[in-house]
C-alpha positions in Angstrom: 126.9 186.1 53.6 127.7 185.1 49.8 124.3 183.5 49.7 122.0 186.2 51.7 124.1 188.6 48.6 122.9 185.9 45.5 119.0 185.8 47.3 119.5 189.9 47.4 119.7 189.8 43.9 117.5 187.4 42.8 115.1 189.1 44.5 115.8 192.3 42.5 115.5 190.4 39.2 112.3 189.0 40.3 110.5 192.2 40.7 111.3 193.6 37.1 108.3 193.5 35.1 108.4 192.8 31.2 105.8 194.3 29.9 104.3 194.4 26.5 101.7 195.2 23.9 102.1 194.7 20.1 100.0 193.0 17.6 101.0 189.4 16.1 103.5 189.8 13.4 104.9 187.2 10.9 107.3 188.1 8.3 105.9 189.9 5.9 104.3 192.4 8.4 107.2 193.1 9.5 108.9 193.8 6.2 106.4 196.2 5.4 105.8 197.5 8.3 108.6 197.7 10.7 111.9 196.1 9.2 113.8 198.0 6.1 116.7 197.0 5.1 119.4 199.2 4.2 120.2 200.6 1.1 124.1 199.2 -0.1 125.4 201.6 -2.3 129.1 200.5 -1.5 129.7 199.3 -5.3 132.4 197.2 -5.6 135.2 199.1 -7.1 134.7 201.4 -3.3 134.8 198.4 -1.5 138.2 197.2 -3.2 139.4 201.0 -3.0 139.1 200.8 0.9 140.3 197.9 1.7 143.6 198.7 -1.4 144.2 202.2 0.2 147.3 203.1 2.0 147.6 205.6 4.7 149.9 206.4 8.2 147.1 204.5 10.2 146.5 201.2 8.2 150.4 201.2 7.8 150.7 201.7 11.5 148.4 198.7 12.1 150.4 196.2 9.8 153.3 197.1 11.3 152.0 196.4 14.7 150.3 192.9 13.5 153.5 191.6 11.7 156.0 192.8 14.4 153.9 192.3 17.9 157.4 193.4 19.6 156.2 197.0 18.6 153.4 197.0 21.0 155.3 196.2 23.9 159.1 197.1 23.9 158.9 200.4 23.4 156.8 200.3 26.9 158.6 197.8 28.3 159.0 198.4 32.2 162.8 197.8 32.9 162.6 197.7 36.8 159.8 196.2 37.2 160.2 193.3 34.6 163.8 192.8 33.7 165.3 190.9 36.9 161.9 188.1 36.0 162.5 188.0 32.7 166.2 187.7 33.3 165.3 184.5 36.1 163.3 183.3 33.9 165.3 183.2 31.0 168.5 181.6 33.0 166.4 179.2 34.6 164.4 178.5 30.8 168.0 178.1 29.2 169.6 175.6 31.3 166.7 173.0 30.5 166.4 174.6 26.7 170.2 173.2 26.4 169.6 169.3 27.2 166.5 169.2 25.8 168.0 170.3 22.4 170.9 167.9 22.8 168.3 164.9 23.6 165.2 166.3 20.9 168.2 165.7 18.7 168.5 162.1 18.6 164.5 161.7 18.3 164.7 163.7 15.0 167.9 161.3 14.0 170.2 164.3 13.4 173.5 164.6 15.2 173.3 166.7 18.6 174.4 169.9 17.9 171.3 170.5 15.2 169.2 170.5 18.7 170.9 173.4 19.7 170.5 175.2 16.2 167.4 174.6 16.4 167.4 176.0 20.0 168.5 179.3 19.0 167.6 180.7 15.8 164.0 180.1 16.2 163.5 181.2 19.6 165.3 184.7 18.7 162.9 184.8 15.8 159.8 184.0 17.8 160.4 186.9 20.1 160.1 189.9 17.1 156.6 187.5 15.6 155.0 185.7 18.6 152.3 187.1 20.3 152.1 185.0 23.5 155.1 186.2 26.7 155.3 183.1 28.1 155.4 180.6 26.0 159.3 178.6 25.3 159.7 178.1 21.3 162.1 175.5 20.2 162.2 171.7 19.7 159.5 169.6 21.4 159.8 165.5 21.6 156.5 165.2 19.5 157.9 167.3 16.8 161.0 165.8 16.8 159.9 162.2 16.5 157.7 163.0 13.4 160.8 164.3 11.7 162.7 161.5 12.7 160.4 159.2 11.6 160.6 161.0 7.9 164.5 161.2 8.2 164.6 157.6 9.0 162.2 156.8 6.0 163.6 159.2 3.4 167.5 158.3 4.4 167.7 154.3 5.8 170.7 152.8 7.1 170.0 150.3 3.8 171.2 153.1 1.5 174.6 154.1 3.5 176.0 150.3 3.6 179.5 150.3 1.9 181.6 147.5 1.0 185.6 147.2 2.6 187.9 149.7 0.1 190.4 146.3 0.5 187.6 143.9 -1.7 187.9 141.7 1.2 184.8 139.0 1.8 183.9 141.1 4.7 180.2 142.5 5.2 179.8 146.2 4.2 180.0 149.0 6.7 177.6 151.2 7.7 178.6 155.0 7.0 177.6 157.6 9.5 179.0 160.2 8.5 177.1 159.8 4.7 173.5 158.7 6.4 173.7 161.7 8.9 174.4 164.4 6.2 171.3 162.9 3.8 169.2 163.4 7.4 169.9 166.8 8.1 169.1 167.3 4.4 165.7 165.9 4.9 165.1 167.6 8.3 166.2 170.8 7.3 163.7 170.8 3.7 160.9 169.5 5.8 161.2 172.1 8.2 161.2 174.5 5.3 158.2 173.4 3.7 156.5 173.4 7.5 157.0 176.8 7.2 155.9 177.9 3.7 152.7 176.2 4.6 152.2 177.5 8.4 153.1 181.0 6.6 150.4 180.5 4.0 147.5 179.4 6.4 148.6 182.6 8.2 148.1 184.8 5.5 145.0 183.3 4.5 143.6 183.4 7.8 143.2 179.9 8.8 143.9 180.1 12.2 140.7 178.6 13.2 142.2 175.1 11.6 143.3 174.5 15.5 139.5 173.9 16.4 139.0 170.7 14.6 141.7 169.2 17.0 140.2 168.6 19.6 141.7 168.7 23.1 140.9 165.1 23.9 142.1 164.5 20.2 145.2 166.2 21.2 145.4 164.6 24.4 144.9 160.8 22.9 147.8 161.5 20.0 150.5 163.4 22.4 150.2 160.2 24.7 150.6 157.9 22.2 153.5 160.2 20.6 155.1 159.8 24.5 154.8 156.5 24.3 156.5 156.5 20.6 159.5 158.1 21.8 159.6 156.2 25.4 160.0 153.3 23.0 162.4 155.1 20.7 164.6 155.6 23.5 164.9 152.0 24.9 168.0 151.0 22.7 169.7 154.2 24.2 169.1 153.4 27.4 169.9 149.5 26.9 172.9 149.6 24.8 171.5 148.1 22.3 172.3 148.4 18.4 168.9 148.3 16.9 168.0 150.0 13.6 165.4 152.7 13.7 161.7 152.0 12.7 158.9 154.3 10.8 155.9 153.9 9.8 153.0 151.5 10.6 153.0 149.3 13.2 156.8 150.8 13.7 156.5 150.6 18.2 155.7 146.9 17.8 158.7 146.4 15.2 160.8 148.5 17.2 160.1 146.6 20.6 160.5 143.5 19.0 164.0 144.5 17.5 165.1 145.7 21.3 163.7 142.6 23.2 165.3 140.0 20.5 168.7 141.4 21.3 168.1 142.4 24.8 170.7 139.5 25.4 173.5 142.4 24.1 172.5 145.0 26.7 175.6 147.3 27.6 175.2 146.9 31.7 177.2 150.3 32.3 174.7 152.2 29.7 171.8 150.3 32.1 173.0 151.3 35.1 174.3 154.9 34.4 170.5 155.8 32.7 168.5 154.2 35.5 170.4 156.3 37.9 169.9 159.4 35.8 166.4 158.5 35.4 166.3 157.8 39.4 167.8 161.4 40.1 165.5 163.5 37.8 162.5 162.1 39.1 163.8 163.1 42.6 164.4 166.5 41.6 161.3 166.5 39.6 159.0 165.7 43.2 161.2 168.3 45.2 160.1 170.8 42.6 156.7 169.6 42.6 156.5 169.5 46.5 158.4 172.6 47.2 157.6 174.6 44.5 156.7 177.6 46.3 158.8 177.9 48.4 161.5 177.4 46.0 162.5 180.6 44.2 163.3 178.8 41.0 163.1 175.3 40.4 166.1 172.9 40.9 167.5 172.5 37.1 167.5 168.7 37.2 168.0 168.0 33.8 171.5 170.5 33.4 172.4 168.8 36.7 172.1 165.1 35.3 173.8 166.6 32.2 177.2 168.4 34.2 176.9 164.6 36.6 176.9 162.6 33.7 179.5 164.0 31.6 181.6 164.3 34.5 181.7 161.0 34.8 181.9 159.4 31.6 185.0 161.7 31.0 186.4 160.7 34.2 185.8 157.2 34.0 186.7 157.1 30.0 183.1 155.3 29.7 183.2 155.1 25.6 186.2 153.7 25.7 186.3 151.2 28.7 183.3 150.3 28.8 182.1 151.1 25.0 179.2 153.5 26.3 177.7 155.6 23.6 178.4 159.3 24.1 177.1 162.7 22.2 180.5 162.5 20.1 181.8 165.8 18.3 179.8 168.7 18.7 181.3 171.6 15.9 182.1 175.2 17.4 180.6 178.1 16.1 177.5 178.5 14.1 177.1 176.9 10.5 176.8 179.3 7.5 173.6 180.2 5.7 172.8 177.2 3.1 170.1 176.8 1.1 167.9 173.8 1.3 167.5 170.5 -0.6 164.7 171.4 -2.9 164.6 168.2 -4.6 163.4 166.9 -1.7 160.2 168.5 -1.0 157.1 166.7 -3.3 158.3 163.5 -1.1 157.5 165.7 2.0 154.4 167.2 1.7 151.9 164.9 3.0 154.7 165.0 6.2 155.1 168.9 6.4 151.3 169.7 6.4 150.9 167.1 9.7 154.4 168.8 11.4 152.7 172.2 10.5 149.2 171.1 12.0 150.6 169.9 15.0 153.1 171.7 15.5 150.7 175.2 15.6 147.8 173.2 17.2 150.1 172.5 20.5 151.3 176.0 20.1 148.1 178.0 20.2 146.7 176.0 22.9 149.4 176.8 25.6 149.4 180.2 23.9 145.8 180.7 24.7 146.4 178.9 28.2 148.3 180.9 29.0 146.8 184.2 27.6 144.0 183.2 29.6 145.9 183.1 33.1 147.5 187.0 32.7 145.2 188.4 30.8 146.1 189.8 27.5 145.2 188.0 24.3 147.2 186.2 21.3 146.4 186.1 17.7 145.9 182.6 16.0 146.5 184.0 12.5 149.6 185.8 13.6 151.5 183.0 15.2 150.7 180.9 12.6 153.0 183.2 10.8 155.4 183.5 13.6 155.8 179.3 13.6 156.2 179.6 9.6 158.7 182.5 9.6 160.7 180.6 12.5 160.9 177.5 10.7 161.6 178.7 7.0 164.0 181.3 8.1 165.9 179.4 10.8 166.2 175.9 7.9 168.8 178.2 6.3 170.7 177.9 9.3 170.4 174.4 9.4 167.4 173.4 11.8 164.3 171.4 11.9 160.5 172.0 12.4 160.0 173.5 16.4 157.1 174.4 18.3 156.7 175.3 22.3 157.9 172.5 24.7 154.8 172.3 27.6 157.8 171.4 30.3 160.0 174.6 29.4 156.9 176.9 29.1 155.7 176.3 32.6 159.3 176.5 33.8 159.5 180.4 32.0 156.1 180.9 33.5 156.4 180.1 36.7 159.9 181.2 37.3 158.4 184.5 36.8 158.8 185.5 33.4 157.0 188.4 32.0 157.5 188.5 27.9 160.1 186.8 25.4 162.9 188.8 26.8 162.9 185.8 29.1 163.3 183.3 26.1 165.6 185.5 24.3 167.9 185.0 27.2 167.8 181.5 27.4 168.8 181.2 23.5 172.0 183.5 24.2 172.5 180.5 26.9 172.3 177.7 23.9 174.4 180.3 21.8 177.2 180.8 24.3 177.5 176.7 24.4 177.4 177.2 20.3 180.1 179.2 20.0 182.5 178.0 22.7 181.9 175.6 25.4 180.0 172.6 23.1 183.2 170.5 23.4 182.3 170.2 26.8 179.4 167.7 26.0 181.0 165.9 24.2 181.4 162.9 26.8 177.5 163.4 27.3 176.6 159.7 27.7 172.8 159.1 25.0 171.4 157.2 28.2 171.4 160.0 30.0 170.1 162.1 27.1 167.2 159.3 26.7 166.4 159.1 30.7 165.7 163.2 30.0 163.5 162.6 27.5 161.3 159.6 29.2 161.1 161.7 32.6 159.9 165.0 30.7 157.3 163.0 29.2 155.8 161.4 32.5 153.8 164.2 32.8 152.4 163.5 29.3 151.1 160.1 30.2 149.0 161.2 33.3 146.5 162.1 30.4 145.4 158.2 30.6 143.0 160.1 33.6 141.2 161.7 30.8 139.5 158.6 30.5 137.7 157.6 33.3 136.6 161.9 33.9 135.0 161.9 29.7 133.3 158.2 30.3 131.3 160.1 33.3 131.2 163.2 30.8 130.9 162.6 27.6 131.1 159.0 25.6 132.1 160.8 22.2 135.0 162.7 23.4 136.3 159.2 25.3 135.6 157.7 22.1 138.0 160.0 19.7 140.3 160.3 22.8 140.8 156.3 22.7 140.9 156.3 18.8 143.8 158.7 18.3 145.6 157.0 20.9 145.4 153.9 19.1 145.6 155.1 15.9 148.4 156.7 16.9 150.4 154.0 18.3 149.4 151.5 15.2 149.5 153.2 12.3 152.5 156.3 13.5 151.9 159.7 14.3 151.1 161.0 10.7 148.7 157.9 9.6 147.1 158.5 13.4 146.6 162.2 13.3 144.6 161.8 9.9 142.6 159.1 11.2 141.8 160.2 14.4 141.1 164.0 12.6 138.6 162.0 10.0 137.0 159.9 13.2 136.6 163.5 15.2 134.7 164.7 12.3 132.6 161.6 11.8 131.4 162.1 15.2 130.1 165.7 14.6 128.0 164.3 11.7 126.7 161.4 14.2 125.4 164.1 16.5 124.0 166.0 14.0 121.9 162.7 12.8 121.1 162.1 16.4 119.4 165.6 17.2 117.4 166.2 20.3 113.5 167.2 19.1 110.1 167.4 21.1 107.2 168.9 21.4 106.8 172.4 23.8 103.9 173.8 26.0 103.6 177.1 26.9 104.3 178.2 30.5 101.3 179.8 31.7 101.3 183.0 31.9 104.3 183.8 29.7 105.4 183.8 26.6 108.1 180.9 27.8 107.5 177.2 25.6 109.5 174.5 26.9 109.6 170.7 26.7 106.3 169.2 28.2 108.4 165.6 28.4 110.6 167.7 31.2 108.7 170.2 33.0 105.1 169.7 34.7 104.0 173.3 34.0 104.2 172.8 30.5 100.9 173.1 28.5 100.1 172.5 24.9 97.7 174.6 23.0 94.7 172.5 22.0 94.9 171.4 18.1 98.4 173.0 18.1 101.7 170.9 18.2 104.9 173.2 18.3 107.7 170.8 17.0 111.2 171.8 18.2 114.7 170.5 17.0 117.9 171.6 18.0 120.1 170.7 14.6 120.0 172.4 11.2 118.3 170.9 8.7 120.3 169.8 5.0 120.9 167.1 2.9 122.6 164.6 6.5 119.5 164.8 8.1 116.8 166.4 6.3 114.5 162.9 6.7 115.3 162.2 9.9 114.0 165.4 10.6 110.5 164.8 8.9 110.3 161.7 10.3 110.7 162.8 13.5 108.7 165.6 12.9 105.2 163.2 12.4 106.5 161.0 15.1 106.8 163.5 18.0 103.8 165.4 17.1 101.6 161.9 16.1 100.2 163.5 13.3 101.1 161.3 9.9 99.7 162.9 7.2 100.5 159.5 5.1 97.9 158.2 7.3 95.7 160.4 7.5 95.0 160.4 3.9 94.5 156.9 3.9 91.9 156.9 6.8 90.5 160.1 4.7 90.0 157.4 2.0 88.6 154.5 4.1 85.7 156.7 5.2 85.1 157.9 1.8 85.1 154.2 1.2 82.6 153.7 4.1 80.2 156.5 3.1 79.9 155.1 -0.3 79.0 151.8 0.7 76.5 153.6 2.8 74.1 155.5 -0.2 74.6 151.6 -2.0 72.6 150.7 0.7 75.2 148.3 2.7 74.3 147.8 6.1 77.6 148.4 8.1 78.4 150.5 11.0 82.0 150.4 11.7 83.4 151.1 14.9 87.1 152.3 13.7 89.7 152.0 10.8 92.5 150.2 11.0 95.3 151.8 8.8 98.3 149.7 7.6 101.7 151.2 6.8 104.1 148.1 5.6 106.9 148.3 3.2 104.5 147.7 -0.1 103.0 151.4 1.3 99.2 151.9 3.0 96.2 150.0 3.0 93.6 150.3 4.9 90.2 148.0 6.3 86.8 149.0 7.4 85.9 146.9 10.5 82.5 146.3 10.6 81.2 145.9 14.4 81.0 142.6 14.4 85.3 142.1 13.5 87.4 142.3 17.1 90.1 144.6 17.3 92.7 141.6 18.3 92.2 140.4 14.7 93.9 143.1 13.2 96.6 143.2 15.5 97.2 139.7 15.2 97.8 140.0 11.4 100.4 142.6 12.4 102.3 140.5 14.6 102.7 138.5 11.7 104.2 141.2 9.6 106.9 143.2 11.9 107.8 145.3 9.0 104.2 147.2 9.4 102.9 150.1 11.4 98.9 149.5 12.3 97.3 152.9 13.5 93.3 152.8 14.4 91.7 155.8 14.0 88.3 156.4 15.4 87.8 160.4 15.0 89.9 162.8 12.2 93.0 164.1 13.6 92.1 167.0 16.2 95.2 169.1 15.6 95.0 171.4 13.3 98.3 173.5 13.1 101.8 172.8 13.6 104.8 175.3 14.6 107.9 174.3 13.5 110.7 175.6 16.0 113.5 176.9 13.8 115.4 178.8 16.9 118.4 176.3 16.8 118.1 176.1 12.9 121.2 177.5 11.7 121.3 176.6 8.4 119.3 175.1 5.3 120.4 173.8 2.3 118.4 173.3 -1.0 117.5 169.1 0.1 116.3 170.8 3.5 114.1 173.8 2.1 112.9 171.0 -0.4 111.9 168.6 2.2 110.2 171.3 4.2 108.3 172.3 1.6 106.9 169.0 0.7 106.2 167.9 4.3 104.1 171.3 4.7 102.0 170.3 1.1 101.3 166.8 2.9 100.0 167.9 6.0 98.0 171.1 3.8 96.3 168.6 1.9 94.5 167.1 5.0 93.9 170.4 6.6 97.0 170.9 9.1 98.8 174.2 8.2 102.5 174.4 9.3 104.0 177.7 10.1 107.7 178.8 10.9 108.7 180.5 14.2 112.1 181.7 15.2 113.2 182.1 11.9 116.8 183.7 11.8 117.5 187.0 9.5 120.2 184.8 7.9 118.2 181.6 7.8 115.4 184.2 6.0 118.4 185.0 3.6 119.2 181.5 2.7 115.5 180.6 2.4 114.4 183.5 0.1 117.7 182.5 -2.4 116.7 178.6 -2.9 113.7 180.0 -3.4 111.5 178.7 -0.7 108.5 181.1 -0.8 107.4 180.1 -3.9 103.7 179.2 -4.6 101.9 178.1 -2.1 104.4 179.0 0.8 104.8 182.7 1.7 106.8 185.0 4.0 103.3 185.1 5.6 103.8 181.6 7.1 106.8 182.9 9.5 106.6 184.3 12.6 109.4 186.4 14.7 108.8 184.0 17.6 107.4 181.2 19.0 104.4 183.2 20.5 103.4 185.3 17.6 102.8 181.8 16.0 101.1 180.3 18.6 98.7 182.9 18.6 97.9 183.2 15.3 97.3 179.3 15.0 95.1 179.3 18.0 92.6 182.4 16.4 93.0 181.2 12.9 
């Protein structure tokens, strides 16, 4: 029935009849005659007057934009929404609250800076974040950038203090010193995060998220899972093992664990495997049962409540020397202000925590968006992110962004906007404020098995591979190099080389362009590749070049050269073969008796020369003297060159820059001076712009050499 419906209107289209009659126009008949441009008498003291002027509407509008909660509490549907959101929010919280515990330890800060950083931002995002569904706070990604600054602005080395007694005994690591300087250095690179994410916001740089590419994305987050599978392995082991940063820092860090492996604590083994062992199994139910489950099973607040429950009941730390959460502070810290002396270390670190941070953001934002149908502003939560993490610092956080796992947990428990997430912060803050001594047995193996099953998902992004090889080999390509640019050189070395590679390949393709040479459909005013379709024709004498790349200073020769190859019409050669006959005639009024058959034109590396072969010479002669000489070109030409005019296709042009316009201009003198004229057609009204300020139609060129379209050029060449 669905196809009788698409024949139906098929059909319909078919019988529409495009019908015109209009003389051929190039450019300057239609400035003169048909096209006036309009008359700007905006000067620019009115211009700055608009957009400086204040009034109810335009303060109305800024209001809305800075505070997107305006739009949509005010109307906010109680019955309909609030028992989701609500759902949604309980469900969110009690996997927000582990999560924070565990992100913790990847940022090297003591546990309960997790949950700060659960709560402040999250209640901040709901005033400035324009997506409902997404679930701000710390992310493992995030959290292991930071930790890998932490560890490299605050190492163990600098904390090592010798026995108060003067004994000969080695010195003593202090904790209590090393994690204060960390939190420091969190806390001021999460406010420089946001001062920057806050500036790019104001200065509308949203659109910075597009040069990350998803499969660069894809290739970095899996290599960052695999940094913080790797990061975890001590935890779950037992084993005391200093922390890593930097280049090559996975291999060092491996290394460190395997060497001592011998010192594994077999209760800490046992106790995360079997945490690891139930989340997975909850993680499959969910999975398998997922609707018809009203909520999903909360494995990880169950392997939380299990775990602690029996490391307090067992005394586990101190039986069996398991390392547990340790003392988590009631009640909420005081503002502070941050380290500022801190910051020009931090920079180079804060701008990649910004960039990622936002670019994971706005992607499951727009995702999202995309699924329930209303829209989210890039610029805006840009400034959301920035406010979250340069207000919330005060309160002793670090960077955060939205957590994929805890997004599609609000989402698909049912939740409708951020009421949902401001819920599950009150969860974190209730823990805050008066239960957090209850996690205090909280065994770090079962922390790290939370963090390696929430990342399994991550890794199933290795399928990206074998679905872009069948797709496209450049994507694989920048895929593979982040990943292992990632893993080698750490997250912040491996984002900027995998960004650099991802823009090295846009300049590839843009020296690689797709040209050739169109025919015109008969009976339309349709040109297409006559390489890909049969019905194809070219005009006789006419060649209509197309290219689908811009032309400037990248790619402005391969252009020309591919120009005179496509449409076999040198103009190089053709002046030397001009010559050679010239050469031939001559001889002929001195009275020489020779009749040659053809010209054989030579095009080597020492530039063109050219031989008269005289009737009696064989053909295979010449060509054996190029065999000799790989480095030349040999072209006989029996006849001049029977085309006469060349189109030049600038449809897909979108730009020119002044090395482009120059080399146009020059390749259109060459192939004047042996009679070819080359026109324009397609021309853009902002490629016409461009042209007309570098000065193009100067001289011999003139707006009377471009056409509005590919037909009106072909026509004119073909009566001309």
């Amino acid at each position: 029935m669905e196809q009788d419906d698409v024949a139906a209107r098929v059909d319909a289209v078919s019988q529409l009849m495009y019908r015109i009659e209009r003389p051929v126009y190039n450019e300057a008949a239609l400035q003169s005659k048909l096209l006036k441009p309009k008359e700007n008498s905006v000067t620019l003291k009115k211009r700055l007057a608009h957009h400086l002027r204040c009034s109810s509407a335009r303060a109305k509008a800024a209001a809305l934009s800075f505070l997107p909660i305006l739009t949509w509490l005010p109307s906010y549907p109680v019955k309909k929404y609030l028992f989701s959101d609500v759902v949604s929010g309980l469900s969110t919280g009690v996997v927000q609250l582990p999560q924070g515990l565990a992100y913790a330890m990847l940022a090297a800060v003591p546990p309960v800076y997790g949950l700060y950083s659960s709560f402040y931002p999250v209640l901040l995002y709901t005033f400035f974040g324009t997506s409902r569904h997404v679930s701000v706070g710390t992310f493992a990604v995030i959290s292991l950038m930071i930790g890998g600054v932490a560890v490299r602005e605050a190492p163990d080395s600098m904390f090592l203090v010798l026995p108060a007694n003067g004994s000969n005994a080695s010195a003593v690591l202090d904790i209590e010193a090393r994690d204060a300087r960390r939190v420091q250095v969190a806390v001021a690179l999460s406010t420089l995060v946001g001062i920057i994410q806050i500036i790019f916001g104001l200065l509308r740089f949203g659109f910075v998220a597009i040069y990350l590419t998803e499969p660069l994305v894809r290739g970095f987050t899996t290599a960052a899972s695999l940094h913080v599978c790797i990061s975890q392995l001590k935890y779950l082991l037992g084993v005391k093992t200093r922390r890593f940063s930097g280049p090559l820092s996975a291999v060092y860090m491996v290394t460190a664990v395997f060497s001592d492996i011998t010192s594994t604590n077999v209760s800490t083994l046992i106790l995360g495997l079997a945490c690891i062992v139930l989340l997975y199994a909850i993680k499959v139910i969910n999975e398998r049962f997922k609707k018809k489950l009203p909520i999903p099973i909360p494995g990880e607040i169950i392997v939380v409540m299990v775990s602690t429950g029996v490391s307090y009941g067992m005394s586990l730390s101190e039986e069996y020397k398991v390392d547990v959460v340790g003392k988590i502070p009631t009640g909420l810290l005081p503002p502070a202000v941050p380290e500022f002396s801190l910051l020009p270390n931090l920079i180079t670190d804060a701008f990649a925590v910004a960039i990622v941070g936002f670019s994971m953001g706005i992607s499951l934002a727009k995702m999202f968006a995309l699924k329930h149908g209303y829209s989210v502003d890039g610029n805006q939560e840009l400034i959301a992110y920035g406010l979250c993490n340069f207000i919330s610092s005060f309160f002793q956080t670090f960077a955060i962004t939205c957590s994929m796992s805890r997004s599609l947990v609000q989402e698909s428990t049912g939740g409708k906007t951020q009421i949902a997430g401001l819920l599950a912060s009150f969860i974190v803050l209730l823990v805050v404020v008066a239960i957090g001594f209850v996690f205090q047995p909280l065994p770090q193996s079962a922390l790290a098995s939370i963090i390696m099953v929430n990342l399994l998902g991550m890794f199933k992004q290795v399928r990206d591979i074998p679905h872009l090889w069948r797709t496209s080999k450049i994507e694989m390509t920048i895929w593979i190099v982040a990943f292992v640019a990632s893993m080698l050189l750490g997250l912040d070395y491996g984002l900027l080389v995998s960004l650099m590679f991802a823009i090295l390949t846009v300049i590839y393709r843009t020296q690689s362009p797709k040209s050739g040479i169109l025919g015109q459909v008969p009976g339309t005013e349709l040109y297409c590749d006559v390489d890909e379709y049969e019905e194809a024709a070219e005009y006789d004498g006419i060649k209509i070049f197309h290219s689908n790349s811009s032309i400037y200073f990248a790619n402005s020769d391969l252009y020309v050269n591919s120009l005179k190859k496509k449409t076999g019409v040198n103009p190089e050669l053709l002046q030397a073969a001009q010559k050679a006959r010239k050469k031939q005639e001559e001889g002929k009024k001195n009275g020489k008796n020779n009749s040659p058959r053809m010209i054989c034109v030579k095009l080597g590396k020492q530039g063109t020369t050219q031989e008269v072969m005289s009737s009696n010479h064989e053909v295979k002669e010449c060509t054996d003297e190029h065999n000799q000489s790989e480095s030349e070109d040999v072209v006989f030409l029996k006849s001049p060159a029977t085309v006469h005019s060349i189109i030049l296709d600038w449809t897909h042009v979108n730009f020119i820059d002044s090395v482009g316009a120059k080399a146009i201009k020059q390749v259109i003198k060459e192939y004047s001076a042996v009679n070819v004229q080359v026109v324009i057609a397609a021309c853009s009204r902002s490629l016409l712009a461009e042209l007309e300020k570098l000065e193009f139609f100067t001289g011999v060129m003139s707006t009377c050499m471009v056409f509005p379209t590919v037909h009106d050029a072909a026509l004119h060449c073909s009566t001309s």
